[in-house]
TORBAMAR-853177 format. One record per residue: chain; x, y, z of N, C-alpha, C in turn; residue in one letter. Coordinates in Angstrom, 1 decimal. Atoms other than C-alpha are relative to their C-alpha. Layout:
N
<site><kolfi>A</kolfi><n_X>X</n_X><n_Y>Y</n_Y><n_Z>Z</n_Z><ca_X>X</ca_X><ca_Y>Y</ca_Y><ca_Z>Z</ca_Z><c_X>X</c_X><c_Y>Y</c_Y><c_Z>Z</c_Z><pati>A</pati></site>
...
END
This chain:
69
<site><kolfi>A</kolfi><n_X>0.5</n_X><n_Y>0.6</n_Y><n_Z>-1.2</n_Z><ca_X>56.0</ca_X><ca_Y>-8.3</ca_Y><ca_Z>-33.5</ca_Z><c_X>-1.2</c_X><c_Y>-0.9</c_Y><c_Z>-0.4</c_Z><pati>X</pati></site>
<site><kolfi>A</kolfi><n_X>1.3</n_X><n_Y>1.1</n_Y><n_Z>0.4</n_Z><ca_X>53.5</ca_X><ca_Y>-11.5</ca_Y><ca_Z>-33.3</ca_Z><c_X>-1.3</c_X><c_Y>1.3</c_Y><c_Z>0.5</c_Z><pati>X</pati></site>
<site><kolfi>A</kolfi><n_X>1.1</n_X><n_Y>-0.2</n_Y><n_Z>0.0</n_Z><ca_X>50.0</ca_X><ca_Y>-10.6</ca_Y><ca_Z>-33.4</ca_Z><c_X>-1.1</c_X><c_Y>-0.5</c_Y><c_Z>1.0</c_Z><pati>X</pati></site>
<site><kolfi>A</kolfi><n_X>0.3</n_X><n_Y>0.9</n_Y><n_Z>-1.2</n_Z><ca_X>49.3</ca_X><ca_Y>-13.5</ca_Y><ca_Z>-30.9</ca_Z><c_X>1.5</c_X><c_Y>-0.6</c_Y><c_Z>0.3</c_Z><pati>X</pati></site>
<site><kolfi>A</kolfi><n_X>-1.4</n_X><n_Y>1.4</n_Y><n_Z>-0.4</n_Z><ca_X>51.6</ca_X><ca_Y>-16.0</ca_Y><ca_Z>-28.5</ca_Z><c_X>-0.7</c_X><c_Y>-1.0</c_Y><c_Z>-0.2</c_Z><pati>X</pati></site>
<site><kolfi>A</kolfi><n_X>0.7</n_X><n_Y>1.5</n_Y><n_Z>0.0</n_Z><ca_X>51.0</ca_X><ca_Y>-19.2</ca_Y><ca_Z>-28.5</ca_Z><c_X>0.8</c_X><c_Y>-0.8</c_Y><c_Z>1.8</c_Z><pati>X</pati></site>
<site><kolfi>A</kolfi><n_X>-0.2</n_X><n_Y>0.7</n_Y><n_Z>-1.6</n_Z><ca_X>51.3</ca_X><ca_Y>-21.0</ca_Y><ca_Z>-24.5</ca_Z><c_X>-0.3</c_X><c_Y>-1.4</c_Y><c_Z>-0.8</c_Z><pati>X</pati></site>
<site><kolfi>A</kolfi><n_X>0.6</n_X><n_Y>1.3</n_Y><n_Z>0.6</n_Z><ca_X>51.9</ca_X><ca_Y>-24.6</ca_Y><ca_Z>-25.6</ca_Z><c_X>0.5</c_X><c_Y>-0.6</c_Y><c_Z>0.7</c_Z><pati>X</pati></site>
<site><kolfi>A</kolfi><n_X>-0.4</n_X><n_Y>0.6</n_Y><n_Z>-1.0</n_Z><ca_X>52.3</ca_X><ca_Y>-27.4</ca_Y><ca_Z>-23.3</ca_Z><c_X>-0.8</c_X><c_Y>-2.0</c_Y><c_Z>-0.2</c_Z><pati>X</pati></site>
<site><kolfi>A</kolfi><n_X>0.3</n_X><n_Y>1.3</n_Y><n_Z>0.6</n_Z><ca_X>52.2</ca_X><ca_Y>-31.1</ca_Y><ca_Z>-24.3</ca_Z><c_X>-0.8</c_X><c_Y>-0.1</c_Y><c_Z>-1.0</c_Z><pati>X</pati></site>
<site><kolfi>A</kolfi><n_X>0.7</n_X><n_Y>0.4</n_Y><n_Z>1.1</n_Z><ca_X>51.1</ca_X><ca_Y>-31.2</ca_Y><ca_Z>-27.9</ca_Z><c_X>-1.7</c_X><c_Y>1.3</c_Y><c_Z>0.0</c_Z><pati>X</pati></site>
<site><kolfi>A</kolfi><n_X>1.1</n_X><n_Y>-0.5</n_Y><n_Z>-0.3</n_Z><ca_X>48.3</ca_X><ca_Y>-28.8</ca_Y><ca_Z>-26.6</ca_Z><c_X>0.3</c_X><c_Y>2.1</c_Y><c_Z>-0.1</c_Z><pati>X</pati></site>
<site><kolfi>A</kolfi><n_X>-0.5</n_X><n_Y>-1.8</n_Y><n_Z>-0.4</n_Z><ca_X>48.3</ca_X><ca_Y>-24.6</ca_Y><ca_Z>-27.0</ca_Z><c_X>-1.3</c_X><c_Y>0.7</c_Y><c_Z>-0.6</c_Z><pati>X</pati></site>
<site><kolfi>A</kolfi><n_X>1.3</n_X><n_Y>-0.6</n_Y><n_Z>-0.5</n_Z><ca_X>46.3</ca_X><ca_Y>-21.7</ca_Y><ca_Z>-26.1</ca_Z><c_X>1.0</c_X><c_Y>1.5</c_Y><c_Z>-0.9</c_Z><pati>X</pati></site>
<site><kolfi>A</kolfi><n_X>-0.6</n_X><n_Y>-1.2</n_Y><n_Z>0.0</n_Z><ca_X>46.7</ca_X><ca_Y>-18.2</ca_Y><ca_Z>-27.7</ca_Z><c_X>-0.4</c_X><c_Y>1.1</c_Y><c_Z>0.8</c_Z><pati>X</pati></site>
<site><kolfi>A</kolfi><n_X>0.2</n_X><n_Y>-0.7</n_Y><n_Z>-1.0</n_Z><ca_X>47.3</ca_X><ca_Y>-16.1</ca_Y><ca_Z>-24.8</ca_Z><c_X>-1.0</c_X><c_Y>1.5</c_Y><c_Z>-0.4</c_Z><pati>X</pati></site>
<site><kolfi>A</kolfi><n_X>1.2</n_X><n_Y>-0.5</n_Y><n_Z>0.8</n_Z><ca_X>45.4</ca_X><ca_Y>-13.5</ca_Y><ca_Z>-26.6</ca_Z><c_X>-1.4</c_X><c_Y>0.4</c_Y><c_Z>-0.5</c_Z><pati>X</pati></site>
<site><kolfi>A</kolfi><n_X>1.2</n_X><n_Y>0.0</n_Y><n_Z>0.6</n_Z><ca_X>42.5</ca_X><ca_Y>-14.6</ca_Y><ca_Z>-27.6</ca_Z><c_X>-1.0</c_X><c_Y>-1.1</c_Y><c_Z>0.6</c_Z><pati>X</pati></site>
<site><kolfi>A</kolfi><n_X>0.4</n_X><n_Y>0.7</n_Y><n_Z>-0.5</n_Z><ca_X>41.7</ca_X><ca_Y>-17.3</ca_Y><ca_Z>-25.8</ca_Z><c_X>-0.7</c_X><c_Y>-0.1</c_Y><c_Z>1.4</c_Z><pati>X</pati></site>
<site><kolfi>A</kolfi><n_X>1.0</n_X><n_Y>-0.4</n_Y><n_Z>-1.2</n_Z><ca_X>38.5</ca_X><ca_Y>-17.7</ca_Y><ca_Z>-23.3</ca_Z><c_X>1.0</c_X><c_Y>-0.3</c_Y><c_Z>1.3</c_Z><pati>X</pati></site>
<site><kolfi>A</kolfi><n_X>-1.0</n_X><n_Y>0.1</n_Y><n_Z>-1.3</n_Z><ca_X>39.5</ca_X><ca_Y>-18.2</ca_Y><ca_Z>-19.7</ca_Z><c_X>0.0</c_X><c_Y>-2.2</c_Y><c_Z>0.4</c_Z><pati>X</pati></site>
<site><kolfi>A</kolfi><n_X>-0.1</n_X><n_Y>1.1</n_Y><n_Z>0.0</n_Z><ca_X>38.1</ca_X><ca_Y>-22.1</ca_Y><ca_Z>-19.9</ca_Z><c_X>1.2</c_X><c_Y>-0.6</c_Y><c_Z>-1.0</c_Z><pati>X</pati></site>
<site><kolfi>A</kolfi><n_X>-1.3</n_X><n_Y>-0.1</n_Y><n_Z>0.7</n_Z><ca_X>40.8</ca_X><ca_Y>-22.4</ca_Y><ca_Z>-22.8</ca_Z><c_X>1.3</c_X><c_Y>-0.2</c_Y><c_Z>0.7</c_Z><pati>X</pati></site>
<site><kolfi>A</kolfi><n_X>-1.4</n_X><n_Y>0.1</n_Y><n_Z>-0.5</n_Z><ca_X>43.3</ca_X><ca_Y>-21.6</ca_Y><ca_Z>-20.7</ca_Z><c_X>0.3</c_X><c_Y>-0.5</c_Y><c_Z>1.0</c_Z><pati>X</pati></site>
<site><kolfi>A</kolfi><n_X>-0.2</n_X><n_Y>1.4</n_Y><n_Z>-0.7</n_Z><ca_X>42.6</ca_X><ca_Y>-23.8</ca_Y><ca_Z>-17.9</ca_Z><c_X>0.1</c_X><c_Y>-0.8</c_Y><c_Z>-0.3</c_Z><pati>X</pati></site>
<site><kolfi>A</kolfi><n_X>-0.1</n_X><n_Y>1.7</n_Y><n_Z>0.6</n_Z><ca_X>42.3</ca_X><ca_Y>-26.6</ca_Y><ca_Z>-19.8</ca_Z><c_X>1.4</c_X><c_Y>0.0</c_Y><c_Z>-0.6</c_Z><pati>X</pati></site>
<site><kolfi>A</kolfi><n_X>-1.4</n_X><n_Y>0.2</n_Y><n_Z>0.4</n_Z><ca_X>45.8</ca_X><ca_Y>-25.9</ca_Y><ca_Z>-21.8</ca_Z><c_X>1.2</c_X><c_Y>0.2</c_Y><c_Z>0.7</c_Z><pati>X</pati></site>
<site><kolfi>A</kolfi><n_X>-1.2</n_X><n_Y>0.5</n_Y><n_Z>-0.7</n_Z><ca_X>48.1</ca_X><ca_Y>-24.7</ca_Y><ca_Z>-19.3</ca_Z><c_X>0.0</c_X><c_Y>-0.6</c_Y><c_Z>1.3</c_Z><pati>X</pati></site>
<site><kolfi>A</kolfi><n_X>-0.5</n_X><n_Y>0.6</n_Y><n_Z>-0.5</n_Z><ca_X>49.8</ca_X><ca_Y>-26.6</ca_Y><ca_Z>-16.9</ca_Z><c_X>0.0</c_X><c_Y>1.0</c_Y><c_Z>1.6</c_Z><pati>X</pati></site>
<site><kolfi>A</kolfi><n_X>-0.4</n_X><n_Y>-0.4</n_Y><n_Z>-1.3</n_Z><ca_X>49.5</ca_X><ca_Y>-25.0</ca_Y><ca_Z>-13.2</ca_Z><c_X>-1.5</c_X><c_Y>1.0</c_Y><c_Z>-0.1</c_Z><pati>X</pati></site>
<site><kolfi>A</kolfi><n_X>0.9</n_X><n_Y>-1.1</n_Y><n_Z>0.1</n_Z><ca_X>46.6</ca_X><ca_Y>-22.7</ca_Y><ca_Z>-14.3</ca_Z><c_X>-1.3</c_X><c_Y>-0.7</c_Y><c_Z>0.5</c_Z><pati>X</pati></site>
<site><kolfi>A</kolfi><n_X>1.7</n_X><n_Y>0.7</n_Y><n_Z>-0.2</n_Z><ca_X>42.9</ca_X><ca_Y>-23.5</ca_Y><ca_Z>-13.1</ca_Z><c_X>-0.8</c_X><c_Y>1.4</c_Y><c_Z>-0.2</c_Z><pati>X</pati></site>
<site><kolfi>A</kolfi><n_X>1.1</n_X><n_Y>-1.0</n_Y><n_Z>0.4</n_Z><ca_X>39.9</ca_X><ca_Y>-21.6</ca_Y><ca_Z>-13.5</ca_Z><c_X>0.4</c_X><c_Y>1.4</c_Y><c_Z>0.6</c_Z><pati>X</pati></site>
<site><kolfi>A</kolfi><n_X>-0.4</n_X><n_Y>-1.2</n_Y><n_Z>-0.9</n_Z><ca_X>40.9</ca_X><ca_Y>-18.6</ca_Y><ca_Z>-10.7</ca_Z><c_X>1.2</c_X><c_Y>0.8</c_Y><c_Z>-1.0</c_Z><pati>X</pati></site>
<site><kolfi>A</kolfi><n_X>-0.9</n_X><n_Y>-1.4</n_Y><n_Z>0.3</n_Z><ca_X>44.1</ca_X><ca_Y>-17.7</ca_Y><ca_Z>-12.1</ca_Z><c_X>-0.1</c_X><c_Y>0.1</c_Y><c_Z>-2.0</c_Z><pati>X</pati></site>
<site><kolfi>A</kolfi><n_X>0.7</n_X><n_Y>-0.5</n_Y><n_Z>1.8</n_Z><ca_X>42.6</ca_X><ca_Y>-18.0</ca_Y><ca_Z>-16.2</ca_Z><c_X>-0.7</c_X><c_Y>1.2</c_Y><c_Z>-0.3</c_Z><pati>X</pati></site>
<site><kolfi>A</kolfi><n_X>0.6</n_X><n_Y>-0.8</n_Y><n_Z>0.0</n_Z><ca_X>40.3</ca_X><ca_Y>-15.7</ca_Y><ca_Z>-14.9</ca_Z><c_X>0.4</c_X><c_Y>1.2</c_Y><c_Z>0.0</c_Z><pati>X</pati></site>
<site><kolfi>A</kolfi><n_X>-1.0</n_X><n_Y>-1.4</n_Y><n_Z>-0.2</n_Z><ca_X>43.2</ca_X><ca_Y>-13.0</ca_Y><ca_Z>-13.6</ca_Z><c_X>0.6</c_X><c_Y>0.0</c_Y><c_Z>-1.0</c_Z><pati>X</pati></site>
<site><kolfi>A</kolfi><n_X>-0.5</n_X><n_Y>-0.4</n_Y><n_Z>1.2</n_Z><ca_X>44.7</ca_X><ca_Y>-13.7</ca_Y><ca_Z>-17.0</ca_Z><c_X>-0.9</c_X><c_Y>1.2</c_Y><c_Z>-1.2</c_Z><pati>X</pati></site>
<site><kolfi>A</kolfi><n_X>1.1</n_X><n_Y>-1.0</n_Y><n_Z>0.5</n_Z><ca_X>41.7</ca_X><ca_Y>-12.2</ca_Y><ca_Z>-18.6</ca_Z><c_X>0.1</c_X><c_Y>1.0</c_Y><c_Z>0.6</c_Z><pati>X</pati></site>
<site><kolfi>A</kolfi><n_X>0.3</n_X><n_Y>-1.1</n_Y><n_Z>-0.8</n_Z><ca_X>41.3</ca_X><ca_Y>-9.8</ca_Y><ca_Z>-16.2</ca_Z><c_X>1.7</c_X><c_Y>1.1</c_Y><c_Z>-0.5</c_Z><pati>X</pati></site>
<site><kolfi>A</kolfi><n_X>-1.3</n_X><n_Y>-0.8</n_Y><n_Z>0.4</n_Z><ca_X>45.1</ca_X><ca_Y>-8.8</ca_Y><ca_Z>-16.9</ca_Z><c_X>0.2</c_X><c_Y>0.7</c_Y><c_Z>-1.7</c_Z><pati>X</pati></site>
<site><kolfi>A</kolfi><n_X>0.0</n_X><n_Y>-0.6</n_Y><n_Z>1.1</n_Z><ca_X>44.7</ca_X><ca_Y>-8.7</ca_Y><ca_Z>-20.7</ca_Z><c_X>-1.2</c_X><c_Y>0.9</c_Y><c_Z>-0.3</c_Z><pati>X</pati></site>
<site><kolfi>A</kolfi><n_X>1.0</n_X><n_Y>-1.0</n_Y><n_Z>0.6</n_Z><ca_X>41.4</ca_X><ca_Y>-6.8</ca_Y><ca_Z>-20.8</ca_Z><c_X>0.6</c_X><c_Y>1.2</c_Y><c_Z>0.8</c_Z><pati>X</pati></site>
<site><kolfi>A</kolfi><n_X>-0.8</n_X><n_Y>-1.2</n_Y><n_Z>-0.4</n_Z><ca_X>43.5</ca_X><ca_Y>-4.0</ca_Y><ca_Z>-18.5</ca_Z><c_X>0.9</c_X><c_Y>0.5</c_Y><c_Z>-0.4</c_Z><pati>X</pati></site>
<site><kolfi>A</kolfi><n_X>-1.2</n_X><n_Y>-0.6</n_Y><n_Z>0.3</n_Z><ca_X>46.6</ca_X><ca_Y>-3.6</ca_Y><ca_Z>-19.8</ca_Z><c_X>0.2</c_X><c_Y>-0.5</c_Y><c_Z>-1.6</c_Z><pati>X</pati></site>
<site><kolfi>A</kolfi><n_X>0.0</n_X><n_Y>0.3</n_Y><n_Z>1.1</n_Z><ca_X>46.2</ca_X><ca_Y>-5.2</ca_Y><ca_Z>-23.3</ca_Z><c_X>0.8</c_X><c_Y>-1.4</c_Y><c_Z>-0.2</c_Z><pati>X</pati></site>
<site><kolfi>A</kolfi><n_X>-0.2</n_X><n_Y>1.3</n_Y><n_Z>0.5</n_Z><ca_X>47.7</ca_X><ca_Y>-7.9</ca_Y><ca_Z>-25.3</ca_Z><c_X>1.3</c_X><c_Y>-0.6</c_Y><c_Z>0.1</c_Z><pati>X</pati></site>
<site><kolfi>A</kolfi><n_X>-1.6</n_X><n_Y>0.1</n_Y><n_Z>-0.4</n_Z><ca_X>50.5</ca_X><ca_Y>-10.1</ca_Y><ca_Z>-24.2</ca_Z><c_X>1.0</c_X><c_Y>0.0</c_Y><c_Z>-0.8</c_Z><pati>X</pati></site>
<site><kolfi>A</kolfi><n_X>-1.0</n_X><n_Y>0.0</n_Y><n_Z>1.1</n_Z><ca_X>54.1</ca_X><ca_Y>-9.0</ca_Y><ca_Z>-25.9</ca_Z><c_X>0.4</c_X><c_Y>-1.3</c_Y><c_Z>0.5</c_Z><pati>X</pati></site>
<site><kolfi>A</kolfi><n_X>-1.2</n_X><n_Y>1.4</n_Y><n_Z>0.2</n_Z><ca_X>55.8</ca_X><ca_Y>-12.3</ca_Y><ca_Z>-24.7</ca_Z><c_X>-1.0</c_X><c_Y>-1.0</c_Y><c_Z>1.2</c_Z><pati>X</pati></site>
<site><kolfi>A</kolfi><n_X>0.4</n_X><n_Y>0.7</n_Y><n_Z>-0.9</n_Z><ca_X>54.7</ca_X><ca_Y>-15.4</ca_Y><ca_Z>-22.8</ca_Z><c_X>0.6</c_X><c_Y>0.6</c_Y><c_Z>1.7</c_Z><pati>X</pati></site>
<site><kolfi>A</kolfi><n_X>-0.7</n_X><n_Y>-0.4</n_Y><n_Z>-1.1</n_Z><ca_X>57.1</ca_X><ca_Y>-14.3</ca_Y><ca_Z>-20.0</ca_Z><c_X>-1.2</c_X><c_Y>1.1</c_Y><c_Z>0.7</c_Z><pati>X</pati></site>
<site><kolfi>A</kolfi><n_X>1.2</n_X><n_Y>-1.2</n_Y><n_Z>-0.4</n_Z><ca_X>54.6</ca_X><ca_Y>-11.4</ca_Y><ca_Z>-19.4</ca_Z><c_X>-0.9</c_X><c_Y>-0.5</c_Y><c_Z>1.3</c_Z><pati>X</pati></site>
<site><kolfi>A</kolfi><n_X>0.6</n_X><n_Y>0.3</n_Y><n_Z>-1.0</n_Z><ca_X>52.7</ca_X><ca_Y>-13.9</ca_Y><ca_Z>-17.8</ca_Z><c_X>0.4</c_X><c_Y>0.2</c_Y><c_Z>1.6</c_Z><pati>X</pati></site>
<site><kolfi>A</kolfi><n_X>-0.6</n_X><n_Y>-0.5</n_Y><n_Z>-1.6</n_Z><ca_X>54.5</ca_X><ca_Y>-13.4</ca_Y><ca_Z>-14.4</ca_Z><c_X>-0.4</c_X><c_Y>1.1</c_Y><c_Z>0.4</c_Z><pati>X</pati></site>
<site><kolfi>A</kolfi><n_X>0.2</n_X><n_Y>-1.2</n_Y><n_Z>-0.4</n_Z><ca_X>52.9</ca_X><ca_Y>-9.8</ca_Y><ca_Z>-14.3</ca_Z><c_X>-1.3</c_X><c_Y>-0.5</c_Y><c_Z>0.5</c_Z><pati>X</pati></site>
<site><kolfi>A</kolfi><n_X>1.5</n_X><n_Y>0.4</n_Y><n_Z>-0.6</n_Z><ca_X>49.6</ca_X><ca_Y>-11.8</ca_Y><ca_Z>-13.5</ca_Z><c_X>0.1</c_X><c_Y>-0.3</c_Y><c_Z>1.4</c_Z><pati>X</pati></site>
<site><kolfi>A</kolfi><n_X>0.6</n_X><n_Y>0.4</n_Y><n_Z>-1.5</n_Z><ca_X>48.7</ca_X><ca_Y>-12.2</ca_Y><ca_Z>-9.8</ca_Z><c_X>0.0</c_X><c_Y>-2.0</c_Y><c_Z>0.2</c_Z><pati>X</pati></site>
<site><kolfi>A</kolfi><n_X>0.3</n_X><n_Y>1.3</n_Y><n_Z>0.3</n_Z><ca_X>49.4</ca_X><ca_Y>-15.6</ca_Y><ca_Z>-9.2</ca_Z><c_X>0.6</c_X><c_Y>-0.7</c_Y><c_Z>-0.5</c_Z><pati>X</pati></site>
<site><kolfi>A</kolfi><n_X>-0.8</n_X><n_Y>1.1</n_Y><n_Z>1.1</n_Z><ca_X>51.4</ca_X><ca_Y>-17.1</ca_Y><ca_Z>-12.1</ca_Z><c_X>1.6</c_X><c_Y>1.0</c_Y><c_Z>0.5</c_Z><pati>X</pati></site>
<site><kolfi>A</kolfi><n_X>-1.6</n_X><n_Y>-0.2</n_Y><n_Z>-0.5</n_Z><ca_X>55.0</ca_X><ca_Y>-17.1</ca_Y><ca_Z>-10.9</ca_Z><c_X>0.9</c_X><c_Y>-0.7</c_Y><c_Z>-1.5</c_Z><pati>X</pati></site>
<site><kolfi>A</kolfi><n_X>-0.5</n_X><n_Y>0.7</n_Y><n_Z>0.8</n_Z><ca_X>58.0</ca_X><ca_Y>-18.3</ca_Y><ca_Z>-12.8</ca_Z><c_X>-0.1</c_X><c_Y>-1.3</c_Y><c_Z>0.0</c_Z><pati>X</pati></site>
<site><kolfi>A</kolfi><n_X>0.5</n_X><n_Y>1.8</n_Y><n_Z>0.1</n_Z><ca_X>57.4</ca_X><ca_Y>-21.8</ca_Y><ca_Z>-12.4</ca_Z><c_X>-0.6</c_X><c_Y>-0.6</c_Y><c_Z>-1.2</c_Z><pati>X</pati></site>
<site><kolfi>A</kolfi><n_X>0.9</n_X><n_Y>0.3</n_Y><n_Z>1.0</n_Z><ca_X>54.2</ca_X><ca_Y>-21.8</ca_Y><ca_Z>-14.3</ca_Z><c_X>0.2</c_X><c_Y>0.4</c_Y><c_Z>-1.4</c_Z><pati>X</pati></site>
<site><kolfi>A</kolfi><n_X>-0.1</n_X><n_Y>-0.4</n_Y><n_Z>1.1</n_Z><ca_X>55.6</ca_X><ca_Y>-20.1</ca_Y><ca_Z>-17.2</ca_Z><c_X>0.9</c_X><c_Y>-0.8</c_Y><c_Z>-0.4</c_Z><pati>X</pati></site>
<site><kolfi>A</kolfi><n_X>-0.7</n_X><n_Y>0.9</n_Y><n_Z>0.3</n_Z><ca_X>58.1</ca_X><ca_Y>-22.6</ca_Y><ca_Z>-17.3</ca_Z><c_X>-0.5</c_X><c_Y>-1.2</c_Y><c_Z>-0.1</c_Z><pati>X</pati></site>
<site><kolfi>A</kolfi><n_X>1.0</n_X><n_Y>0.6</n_Y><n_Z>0.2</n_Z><ca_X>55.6</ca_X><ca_Y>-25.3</ca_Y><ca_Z>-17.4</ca_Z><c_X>-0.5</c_X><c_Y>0.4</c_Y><c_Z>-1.1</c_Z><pati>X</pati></site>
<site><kolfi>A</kolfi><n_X>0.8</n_X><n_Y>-0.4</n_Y><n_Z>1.7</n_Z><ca_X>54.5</ca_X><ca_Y>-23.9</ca_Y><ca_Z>-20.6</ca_Z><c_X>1.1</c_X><c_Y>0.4</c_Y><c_Z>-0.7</c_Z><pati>X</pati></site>
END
């Protein structure tokens, strides 16, 4: 299993992982400061994400957005 993901979205990627929450607004696509913040908030709770997909367990980030990335 990766160690980190990588969320990449036009030449541009964030490792969901490790990455602050300004990080992750600025790289993905549908995300702004609010729901960067419930990303964090989700990996410091439940730990580190196995798959991009995961992100849909966040508040907020639907399938859409993960498709976008």
């Amino acid at each position: 299993m990766a160690h980190w993901l990588q969320a990449a979205s036009q030449h541009r990627a964030a490792d969901l992982n490790s990455a602050s929450a300004e990080q992750l607004a600025a790289t993905l696509v549908g995300v702004g400061a609010a729901k960067a913040q419930a990303i964090i908030r989700y990996r410091d709770e439940v730990g580190p994400f196995r798959s991009v997909e995961e992100l849909e367990e966040v508040k907020g980030i639907g399938p859409s957005v993960v498709k976008r990335n």
